[in-house]
C-alpha positions as CSV (number, residue, x, y, z in Angstrom):
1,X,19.5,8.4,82.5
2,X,21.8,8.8,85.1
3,X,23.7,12.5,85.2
4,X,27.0,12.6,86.9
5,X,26.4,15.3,89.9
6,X,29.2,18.7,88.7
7,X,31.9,19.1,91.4
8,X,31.5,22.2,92.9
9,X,34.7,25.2,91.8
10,X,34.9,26.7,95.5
11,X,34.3,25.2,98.7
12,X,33.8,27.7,101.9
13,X,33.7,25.3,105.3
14,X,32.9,27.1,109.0
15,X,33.9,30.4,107.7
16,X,33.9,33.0,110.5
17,X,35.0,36.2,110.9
18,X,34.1,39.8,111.5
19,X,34.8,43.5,112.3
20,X,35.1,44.7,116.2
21,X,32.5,44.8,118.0
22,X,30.2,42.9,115.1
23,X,30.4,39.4,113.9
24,X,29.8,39.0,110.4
25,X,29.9,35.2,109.6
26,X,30.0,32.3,111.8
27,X,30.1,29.0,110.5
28,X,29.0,30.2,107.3
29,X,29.1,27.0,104.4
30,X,28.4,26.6,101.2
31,X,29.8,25.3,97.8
32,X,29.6,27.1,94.4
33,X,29.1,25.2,91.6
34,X,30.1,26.1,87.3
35,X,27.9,28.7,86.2
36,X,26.7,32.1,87.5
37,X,25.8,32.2,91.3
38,X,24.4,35.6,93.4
39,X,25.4,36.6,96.9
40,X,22.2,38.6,97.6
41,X,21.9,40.7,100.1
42,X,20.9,44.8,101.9
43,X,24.0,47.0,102.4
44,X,25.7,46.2,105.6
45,X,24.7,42.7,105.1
46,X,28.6,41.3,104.3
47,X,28.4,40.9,100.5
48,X,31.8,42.9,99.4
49,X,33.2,41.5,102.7
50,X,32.3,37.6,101.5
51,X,34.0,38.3,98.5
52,X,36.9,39.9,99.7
53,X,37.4,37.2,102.3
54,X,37.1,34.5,99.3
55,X,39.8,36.1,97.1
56,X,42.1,36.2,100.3
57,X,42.1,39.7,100.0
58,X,41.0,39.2,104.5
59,X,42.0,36.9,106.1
60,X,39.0,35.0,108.3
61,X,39.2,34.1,112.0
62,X,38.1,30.6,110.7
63,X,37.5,27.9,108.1
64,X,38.6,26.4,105.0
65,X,38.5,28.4,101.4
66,X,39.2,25.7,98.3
67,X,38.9,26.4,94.7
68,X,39.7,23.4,92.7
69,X,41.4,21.5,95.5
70,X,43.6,24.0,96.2
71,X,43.5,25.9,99.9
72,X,43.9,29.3,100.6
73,X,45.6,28.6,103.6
74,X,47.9,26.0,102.7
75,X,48.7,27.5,98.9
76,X,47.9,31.2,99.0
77,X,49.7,32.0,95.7
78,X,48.2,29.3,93.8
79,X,44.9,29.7,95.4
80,X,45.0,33.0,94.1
81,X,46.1,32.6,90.6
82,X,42.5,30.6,90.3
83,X,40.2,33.6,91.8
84,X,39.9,36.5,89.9
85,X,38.7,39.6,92.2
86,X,39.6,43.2,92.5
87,X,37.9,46.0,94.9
88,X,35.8,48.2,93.0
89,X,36.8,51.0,94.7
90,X,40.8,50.4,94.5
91,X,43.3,53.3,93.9
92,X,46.1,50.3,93.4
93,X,46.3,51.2,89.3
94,X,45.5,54.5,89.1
95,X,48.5,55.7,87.8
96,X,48.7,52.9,85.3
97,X,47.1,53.0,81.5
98,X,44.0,51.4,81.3
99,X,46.1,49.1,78.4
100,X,48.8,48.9,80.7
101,X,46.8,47.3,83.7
102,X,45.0,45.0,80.9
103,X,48.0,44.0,79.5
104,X,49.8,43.4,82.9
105,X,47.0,40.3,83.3
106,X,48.8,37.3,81.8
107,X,51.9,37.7,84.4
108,X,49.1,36.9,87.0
109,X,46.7,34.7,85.7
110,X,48.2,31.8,83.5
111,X,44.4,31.4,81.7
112,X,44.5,34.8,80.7
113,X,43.1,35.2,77.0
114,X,44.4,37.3,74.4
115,X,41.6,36.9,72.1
116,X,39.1,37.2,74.9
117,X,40.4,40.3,75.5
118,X,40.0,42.0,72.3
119,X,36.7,41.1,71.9
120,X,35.6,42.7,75.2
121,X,37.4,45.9,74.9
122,X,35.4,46.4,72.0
123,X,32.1,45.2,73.4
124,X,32.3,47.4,76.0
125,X,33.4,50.7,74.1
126,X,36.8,50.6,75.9
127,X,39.2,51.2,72.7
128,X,38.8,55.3,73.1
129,X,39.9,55.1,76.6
130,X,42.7,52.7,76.7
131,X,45.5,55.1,76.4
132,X,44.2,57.3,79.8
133,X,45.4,56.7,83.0
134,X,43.1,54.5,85.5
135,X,42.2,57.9,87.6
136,X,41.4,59.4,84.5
137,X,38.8,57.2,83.6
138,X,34.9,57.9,84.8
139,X,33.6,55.5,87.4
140,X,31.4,53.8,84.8
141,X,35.1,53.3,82.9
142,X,36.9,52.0,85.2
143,X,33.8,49.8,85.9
144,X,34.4,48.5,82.5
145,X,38.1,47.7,82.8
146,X,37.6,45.8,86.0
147,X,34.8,43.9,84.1
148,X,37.0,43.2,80.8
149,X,39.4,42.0,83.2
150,X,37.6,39.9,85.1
151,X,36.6,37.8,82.3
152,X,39.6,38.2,80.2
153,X,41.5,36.4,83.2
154,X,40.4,32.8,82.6
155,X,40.3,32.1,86.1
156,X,38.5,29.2,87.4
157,X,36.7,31.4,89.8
158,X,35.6,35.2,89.3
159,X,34.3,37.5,91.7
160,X,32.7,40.5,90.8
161,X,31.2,43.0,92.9
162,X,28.1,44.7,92.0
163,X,28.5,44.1,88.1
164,X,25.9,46.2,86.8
165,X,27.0,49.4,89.1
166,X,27.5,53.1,86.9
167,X,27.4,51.5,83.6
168,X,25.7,52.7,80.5
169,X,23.0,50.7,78.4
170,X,25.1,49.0,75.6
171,X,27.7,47.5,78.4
172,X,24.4,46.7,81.0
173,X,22.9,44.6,77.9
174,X,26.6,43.5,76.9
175,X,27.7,42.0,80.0
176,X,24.3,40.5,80.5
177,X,25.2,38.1,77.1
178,X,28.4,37.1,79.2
179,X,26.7,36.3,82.3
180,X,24.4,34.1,79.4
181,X,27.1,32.7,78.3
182,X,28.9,32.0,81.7
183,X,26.0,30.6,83.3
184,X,26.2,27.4,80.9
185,X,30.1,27.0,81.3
186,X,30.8,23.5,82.5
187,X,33.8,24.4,84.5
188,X,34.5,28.0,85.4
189,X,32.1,29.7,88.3
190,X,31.1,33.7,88.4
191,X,30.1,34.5,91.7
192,X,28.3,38.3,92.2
193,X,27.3,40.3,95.0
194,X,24.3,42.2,93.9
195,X,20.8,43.3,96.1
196,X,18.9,41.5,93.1
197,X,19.3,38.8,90.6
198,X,20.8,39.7,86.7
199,X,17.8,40.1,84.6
200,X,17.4,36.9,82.3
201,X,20.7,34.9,83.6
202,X,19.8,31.9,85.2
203,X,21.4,30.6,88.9
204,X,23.6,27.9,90.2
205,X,23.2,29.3,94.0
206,X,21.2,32.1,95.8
207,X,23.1,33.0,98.5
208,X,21.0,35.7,100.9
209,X,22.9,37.1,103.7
């Protein structure tokens, strides 16, 4: 039986770029495919930096970023409408109610599920902090709101940033059933930047820097 090869949701071509002094990536390629895929890497190594250059959050020296035919060069708005990211370590909503930021999702991100939504404010225990103000909220908190987000957004590709960072138990083993459950999707690619591997979530890519 023949099985039609999956067309891959990003496309990174000769990406270079780095800090002064220190080159980072040069000619770096690779394609990311449906499903969960792992940046891997020591600190220092580039991993946040990777993703942060994928969401068009930085801007390389070189090469070509796609996410579903669409170039982040040539269609930065829509290119970014497709790739959910945010910097773990933002200030950007802090004065904004957790409910307020979540809320404020479906003006950026036309995917963006209600329903979805519901279901992980409750999985992760977020319903007694909604009300608070972002810089109000624990680190393991905020950690949560970033992660409801990020897969409450619908986009087509989501980066997250050490997921598994300042969390407690119940969300570590809850958002290990969503990375499950995302590593089967046909169509929508997680990408993470971890030093290891999620426990029991199988791999599109390994990506070691």
């Amino acid at each position: 039986m023949n099985v039609d090869p999956v067309d891959p949701v990003l496309h990174v071509r000769g990406l270079r770029f780095g800090w002064p002094g220190r080159a980072l990536f040069e000619g770096l390629s690779f394609d990311v495919p449906p499903g969960v895929s792992l940046v891997q890497g020591d600190e220092g190594s580039g991993k946040s930096t990777l993703l942060a250059l994928i969401a068009g959050a930085l801007q390389p020296s070189a090469g070509v970023l796609e996410v579903e035919g669409i170039r982040q060069d040539g269609r930065h708005a829509d290119y970014r409408q497709r790739v959910f990211w945010i910097d773990p370590q933002t200030e950007a909503h802090d004065a904004l109610a957790a409910r307020a930021y979540l809320d404020s999702l479906g003006h950026h991100y036309p995917a963006f599920n209600a329903d979805t939504l519901h279901e992980l404010v409750e999985g992760f225990g977020l319903q007694p902090h909604l009300a608070k103000p972002m810089y109000m909220l624990s680190t393991g908190s905020r950690r949560k709101v970033w992660l409801t987000a990020a897969f409450a957004a619908g986009t087509p590709l989501t980066l997250i940033d050490q997921p598994f960072a300042a969390l407690d138990a119940p969300s570590i083993r809850f958002l290990r059933e969503l990375l499950q459950d995302a590593a089967s999707d046909p169509a929508r690619a997680w990408l993470l930047a971890d030093y290891e591997a999620p426990e029991g979530v199988p791999l599109a890519l390994r990506l070691a820097l």
